[in-house]
N, C-alpha and C positions, 0 to 999 in steps of 0.2 A: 538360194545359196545351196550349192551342193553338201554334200557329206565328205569325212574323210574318216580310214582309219589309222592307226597304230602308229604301222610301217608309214604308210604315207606322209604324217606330222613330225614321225620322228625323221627323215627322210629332209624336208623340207624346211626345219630348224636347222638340220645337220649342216645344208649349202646355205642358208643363212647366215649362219653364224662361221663359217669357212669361206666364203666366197663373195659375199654382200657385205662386210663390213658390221653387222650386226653384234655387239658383245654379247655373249649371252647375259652375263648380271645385266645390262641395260635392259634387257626382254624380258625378266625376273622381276625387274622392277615394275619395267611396265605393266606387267600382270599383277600385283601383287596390289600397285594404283588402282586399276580397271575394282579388283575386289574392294578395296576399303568403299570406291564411289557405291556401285550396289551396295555396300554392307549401309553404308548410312543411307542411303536412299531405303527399304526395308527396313533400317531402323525408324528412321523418321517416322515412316506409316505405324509402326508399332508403338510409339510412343517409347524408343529406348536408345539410351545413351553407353550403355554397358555392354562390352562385346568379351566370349571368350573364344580365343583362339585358338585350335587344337590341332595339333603340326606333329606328324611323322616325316620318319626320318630322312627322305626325298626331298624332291626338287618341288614337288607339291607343297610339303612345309616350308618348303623359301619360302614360296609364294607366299604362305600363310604368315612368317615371319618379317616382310616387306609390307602386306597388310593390314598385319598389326602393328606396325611403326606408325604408317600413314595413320590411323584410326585415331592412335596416341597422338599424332599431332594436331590432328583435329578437336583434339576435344576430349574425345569417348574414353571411359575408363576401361582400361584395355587389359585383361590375363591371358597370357601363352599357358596352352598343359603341352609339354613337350613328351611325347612316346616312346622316347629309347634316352640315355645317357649324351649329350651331348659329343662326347668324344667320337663318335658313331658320323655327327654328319661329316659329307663331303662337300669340296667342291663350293655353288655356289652357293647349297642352302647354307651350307658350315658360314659363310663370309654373311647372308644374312642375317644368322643367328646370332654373330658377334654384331652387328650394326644393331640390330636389336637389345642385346643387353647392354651395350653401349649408351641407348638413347634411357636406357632407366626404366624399363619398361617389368612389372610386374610379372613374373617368370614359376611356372611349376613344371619339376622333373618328374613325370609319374612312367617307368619304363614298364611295367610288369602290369597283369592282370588284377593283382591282388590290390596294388596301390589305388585303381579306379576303384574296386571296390568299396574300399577305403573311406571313398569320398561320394557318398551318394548323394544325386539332388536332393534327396532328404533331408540332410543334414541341415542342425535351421539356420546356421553361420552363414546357407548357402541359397535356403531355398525364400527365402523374401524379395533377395534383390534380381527379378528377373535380366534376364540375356539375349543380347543374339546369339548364336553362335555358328561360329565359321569351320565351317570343314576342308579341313586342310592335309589328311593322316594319308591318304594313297591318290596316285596321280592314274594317269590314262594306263599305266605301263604295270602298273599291276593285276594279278591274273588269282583264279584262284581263291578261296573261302581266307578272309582275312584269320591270322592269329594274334595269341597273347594281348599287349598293352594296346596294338591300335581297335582287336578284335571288342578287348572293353571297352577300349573309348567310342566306339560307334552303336556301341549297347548305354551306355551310358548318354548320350548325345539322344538315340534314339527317344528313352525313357524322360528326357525334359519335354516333350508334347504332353499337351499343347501349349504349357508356360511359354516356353522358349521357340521364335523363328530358327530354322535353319538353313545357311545359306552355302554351298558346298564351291570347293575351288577347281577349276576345270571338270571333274567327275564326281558324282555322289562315292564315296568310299566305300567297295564293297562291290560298285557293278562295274560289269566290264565292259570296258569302252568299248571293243571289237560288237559284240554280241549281243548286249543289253543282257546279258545273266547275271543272275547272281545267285551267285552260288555257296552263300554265308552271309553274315551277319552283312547287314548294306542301308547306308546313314538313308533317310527317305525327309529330304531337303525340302523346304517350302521353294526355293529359288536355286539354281545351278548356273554359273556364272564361268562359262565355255570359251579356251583362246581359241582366234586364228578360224575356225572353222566345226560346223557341229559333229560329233563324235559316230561314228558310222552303227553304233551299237546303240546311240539314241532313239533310232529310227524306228525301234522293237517296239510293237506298243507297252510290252513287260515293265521297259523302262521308263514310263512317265510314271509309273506314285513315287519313283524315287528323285527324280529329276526336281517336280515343281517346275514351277516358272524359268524357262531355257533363255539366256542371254547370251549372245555370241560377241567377245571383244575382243577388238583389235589390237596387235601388242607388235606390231610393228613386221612382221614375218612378209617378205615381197608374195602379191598377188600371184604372177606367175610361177613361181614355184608348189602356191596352194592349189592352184586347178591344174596342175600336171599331175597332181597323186588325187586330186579329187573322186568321188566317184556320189552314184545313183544307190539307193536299197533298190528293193524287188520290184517294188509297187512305181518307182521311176518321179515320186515327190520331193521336191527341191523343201528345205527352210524358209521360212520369213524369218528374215536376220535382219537386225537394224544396219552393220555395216553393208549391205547392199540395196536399203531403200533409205538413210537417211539424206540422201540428194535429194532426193525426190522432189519435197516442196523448195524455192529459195529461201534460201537460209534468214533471210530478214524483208520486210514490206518498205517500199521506198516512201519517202517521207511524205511524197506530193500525191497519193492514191487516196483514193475513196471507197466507201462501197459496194460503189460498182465495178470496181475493180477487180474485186474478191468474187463476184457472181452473183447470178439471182437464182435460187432453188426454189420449186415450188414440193409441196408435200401435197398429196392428193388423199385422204382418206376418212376417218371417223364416222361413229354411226353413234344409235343413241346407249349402246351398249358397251362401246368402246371410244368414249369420248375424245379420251386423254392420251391414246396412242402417236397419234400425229403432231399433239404437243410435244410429244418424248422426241421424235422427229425432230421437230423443228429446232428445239433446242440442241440436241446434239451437231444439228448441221451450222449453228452459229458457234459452236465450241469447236466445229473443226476449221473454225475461219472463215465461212462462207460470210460475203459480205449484205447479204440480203434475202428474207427466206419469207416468205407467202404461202397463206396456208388457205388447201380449198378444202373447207370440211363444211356441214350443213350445222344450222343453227344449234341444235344442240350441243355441238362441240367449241362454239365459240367463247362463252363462258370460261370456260377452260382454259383455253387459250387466252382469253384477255389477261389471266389471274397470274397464268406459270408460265406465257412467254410474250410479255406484253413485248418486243423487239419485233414481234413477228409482225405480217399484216395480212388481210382479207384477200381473198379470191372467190370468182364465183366458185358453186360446188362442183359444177363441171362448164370449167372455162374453155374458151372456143378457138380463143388467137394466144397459141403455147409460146409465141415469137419474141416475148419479152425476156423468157427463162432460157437460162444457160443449164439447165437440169433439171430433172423433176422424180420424184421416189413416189408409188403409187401401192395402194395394200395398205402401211399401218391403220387398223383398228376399221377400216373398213367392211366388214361382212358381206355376204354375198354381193356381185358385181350385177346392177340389174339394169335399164334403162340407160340415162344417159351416161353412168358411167362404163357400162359396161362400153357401149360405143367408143369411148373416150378409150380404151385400153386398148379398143379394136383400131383406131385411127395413132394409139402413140406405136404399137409396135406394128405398123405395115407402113407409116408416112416414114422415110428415111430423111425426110426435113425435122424430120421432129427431135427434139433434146434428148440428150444422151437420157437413160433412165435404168434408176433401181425398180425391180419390181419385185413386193414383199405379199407376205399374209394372204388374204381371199384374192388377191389382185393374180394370183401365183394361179390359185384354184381356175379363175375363170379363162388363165393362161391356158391350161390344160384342157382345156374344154373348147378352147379356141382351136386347138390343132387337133384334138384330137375327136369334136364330133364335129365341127365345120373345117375342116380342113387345112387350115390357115399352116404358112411355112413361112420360114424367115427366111428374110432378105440377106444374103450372103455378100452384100457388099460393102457394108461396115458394122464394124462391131461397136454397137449402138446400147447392147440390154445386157443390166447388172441383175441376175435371179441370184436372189438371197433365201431359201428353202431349207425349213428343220427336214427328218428323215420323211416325217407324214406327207411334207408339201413336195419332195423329190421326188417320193412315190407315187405320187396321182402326178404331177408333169411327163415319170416313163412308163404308168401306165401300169406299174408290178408293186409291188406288197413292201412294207418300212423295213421288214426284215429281209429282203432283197435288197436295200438301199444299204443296210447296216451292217450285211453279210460279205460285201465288196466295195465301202465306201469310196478308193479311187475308181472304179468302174463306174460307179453310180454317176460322181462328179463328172467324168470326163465324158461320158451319155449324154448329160445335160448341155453341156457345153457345146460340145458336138449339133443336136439335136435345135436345138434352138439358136445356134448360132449366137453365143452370149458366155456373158464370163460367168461361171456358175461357183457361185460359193455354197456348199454345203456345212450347215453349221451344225455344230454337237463339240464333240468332244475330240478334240483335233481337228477341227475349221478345215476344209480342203477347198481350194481358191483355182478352180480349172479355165484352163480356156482350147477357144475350136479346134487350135492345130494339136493341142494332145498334152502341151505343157501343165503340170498339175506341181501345186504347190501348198504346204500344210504350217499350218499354225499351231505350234506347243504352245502358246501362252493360254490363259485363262483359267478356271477354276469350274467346282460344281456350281459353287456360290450363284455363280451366273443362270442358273436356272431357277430363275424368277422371273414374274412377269414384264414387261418392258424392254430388257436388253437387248430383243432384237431389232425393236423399235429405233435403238439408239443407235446400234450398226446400221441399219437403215439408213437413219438420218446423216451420221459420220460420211458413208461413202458420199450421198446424196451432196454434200459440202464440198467433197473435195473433187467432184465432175461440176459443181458450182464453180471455182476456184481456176478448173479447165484439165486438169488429170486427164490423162487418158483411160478408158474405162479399167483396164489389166491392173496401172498403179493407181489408180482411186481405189476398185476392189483392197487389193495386197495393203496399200498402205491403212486404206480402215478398219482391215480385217485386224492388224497388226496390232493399232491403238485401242482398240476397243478393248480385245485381249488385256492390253499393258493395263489399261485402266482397271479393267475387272478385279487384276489381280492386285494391283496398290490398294484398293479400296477392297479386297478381302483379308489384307495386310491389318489394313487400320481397324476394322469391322469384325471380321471373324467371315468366316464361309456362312455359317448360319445365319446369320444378324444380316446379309448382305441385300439390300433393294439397288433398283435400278438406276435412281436417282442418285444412289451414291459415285457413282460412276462421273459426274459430274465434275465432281471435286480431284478429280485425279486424272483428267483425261488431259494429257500434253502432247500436241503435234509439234 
């Protein structure tokens, strides 16, 4: 998914709502729906029921005052702090604002600096019953170091971490859309819940502490109008947006299917030091659907496997006729590649009969050592290989230093890509999903949390599932890059960053 700025979105509302039929309160609403779903979804992970709403004086605050109506009708015990005197709004937010104290809804005028003050989360009237809270105070169109009542409400919002998630309405309050600066006080949101298309000044690295978790939704604005103002940042990296891969898989399994339906993954790895990695594997390629998953690991990892994924079943450790699998993921927990499997690596990436394939971990190492002291060069007739490589394993595949890989992370990706003839996901810290002809695309979700042991194991296994299932390797890559992310971050919701293991990722992974 491309990017867009300012002009562009405002531009593309403008002949929407003049030309398409589109009301704007209808759009209003729709956004304001899009928010309450995130807010309780984030809630739920949190263990919270109680949302406060904090809405300036904009179009931004509809939004915020339509989802705080929906919150109230769900359920959630819901307070509006409104930042200027009500006679102030216009337009649509003003008509949301009356639907909202309409429905009864628990309401505070706090317009001035001093009134936030007032009300610190200190206070202990206030500070037991933890929150979400939603940020609602300035929209895309604001410029400039915030002032007065919204300038303390984002100081005040700020200062509930880490009691309180915060989940922001189309922009974190405070940075600016265009640019990613910020240039004054700027709300630093667990989750950012983005319409229509993602914001051209997201793309700054500056702006992910304040962003959190980036969701882009739909609110009804016609597609071609959003790709005629669309544009690229510098680095030419598209979004993983759910509205342009939630097609991907069919939306539902037909009734008369089986097993084999879904595919057969093999996982190829473990050793006596790393038993358990190709469990991680294998589990996560049955949670992304695959319908049948085989694991070739040598005796000491069987155990293992019997215990945490008895679903799974046997294969030799280096099996001969790959003909039965629709997939195969090769590297977790394996250690150096010696003997027969090393051959086995040698014979999946040069036979172009062979299953499509993730290749992860030491499997990466012995990759590199394939091209680049025996010479070996890929087959440029199908794109067959998923490399999944942190910055150290990018490094030894182009042959230059982690801080070469980390000094131009889309150069590094689209090298890979290039080079190997393969869709190259470099993972870290913005995920970058490249492929041969040059398209490079990056992933905001995920957390530090995730740097722990196992989680790449599980991307492994995830994409491993969904070339099980029959993806093509570009949306197998995209799409498990995407969930694995989602997951990481619901289960750093419920968990904390700190507390966060791999296994938890389990419990929250939804394709």
């Amino acid at each position: 998914m491309k990017w867009i700025d300012v002009p562009g979105i405002r531009e593309a509302e403008r002949l929407a709502f003049a030309q398409r039929n589109l009301p704007s309160y209808t759009a209003m609403c729709r956004a304001g729906a899009a928010v309450a779903r995130m807010a309780e979804a984030v809630a739920e992970r949190a263990g919270l029921r109680r949302a406060i709403v904090l809405c300036g004086p904009g179009n931004n605050g509809g939004d915020g005052c339509v989802a705080a109506r929906c919150l109230h009708e769900d359920g959630f015990d819901v307070e509006v702090r409104l930042t200027c005197v009500p006679s102030h709004l216009r337009g649509d937010a003003l008509r949301a604002w009356k639907d909202l104290v309409a429905a009864g809804l628990q309401t505070r005028v706090l317009p001035s600096p001093e009134a936030w003050q007032d009300t610190p989360w200190a206070d202990p009237a206030v500070a037991p019953r933890r929150a979400l809270i939603v940020d609602a105070l300035l929209g895309i169109g604001a410029k400039g170091a915030p002032t007065g009542a919204v300038a303390a409400a984002i100081l005040w919002a700020n200062g509930t971490a880490p009691s309180c998630p915060v989940l922001s309405v189309d922009v974190p309050s405070g940075l600016d859309a265009d640019t990613g600066a910020t240039p004054g006080a700027a709300i630093r949101a667990d989750a950012t819940i983005t319409f229509s298309r993602p914001k051209l000044g997201f793309a700054n690295p500056a702006a992910r502490p304040c962003l959190g978790h980036l969701t882009v939704a739909d609110i009804g604005i016609p597609n071609d109008l959003l790709e005629t103002a669309a544009r690229l940042p510098p680095d030419g990296a598209e979004l993983i947006a759910a509205p342009e891969i939630r097609h991907v898989l069919r939306p539902e399994r037909a009734q008369d299917s089986h097993k084999r339906t879904y595919g057969h993954a093999l996982i190829i790895g473990g050793c006596p030091r790393y038993p358990h990695a190709p469990v991680l594997a294998a589990q996560a390629a049955y949670r992304a659907g695959c319908g049948l998953v085989s694991l070739a690991v040598p005796e000491c990892a069987r155990p293992a496997a019997a215990h945490w994924a008895p679903e799974a079943i046997f294969a030799d450790e280096t099996p001969g006729d790959l003909s039965d699998f629709d997939a195969l993921a090769i590297g977790p927990g394996m250690g150096p590649l010696t003997g027969g499997r090393l051959a086995l690596l040698r014979r999946l990436v040069s036979d172009a009969q062979a299953p499509r394939a993730v290749v992860d971990a030491d499997a990466l190492t012995a990759l590199a050592a394939l091209r680049q002291e025996e010479g070996w060069a890929p087959d440029g007739s199908a794109l067959r290989l998923i490399l999944t490589p942190h910055p150290g394993e990018a490094a030894r595949l182009l042959g230059v230093t982690p801080k070469d890989v980390q000094g131009d992370r889309p150069a590094a990706a689209r090298a890979l890509a290039a080079n190997y003839h393969a869709i190259a996901v470099l993972k870290g810290h913005n995920t970058l999903v490249a492929e041969p002809g040059g398209r490079l695309r990056v992933c905001m979700g995920g957390n530090p949390g995730m740097a722990t042991a196992g989680t790449g194991d599980l991307l492994t296994g995830i994409i491993a599932g969904l070339l099980a299932r029959g993806l093509g390797t570009e949306d197998a890559a995209v799409l498990g890059v995407y969930h694995h992310a989602l997951a990481g971050d619901a289960a750093a919701f419920a968990h904390g960053e700190e507390s966060l293991v791999a296994t938890d990722l389990f419990a929250t992974l939804r394709l």
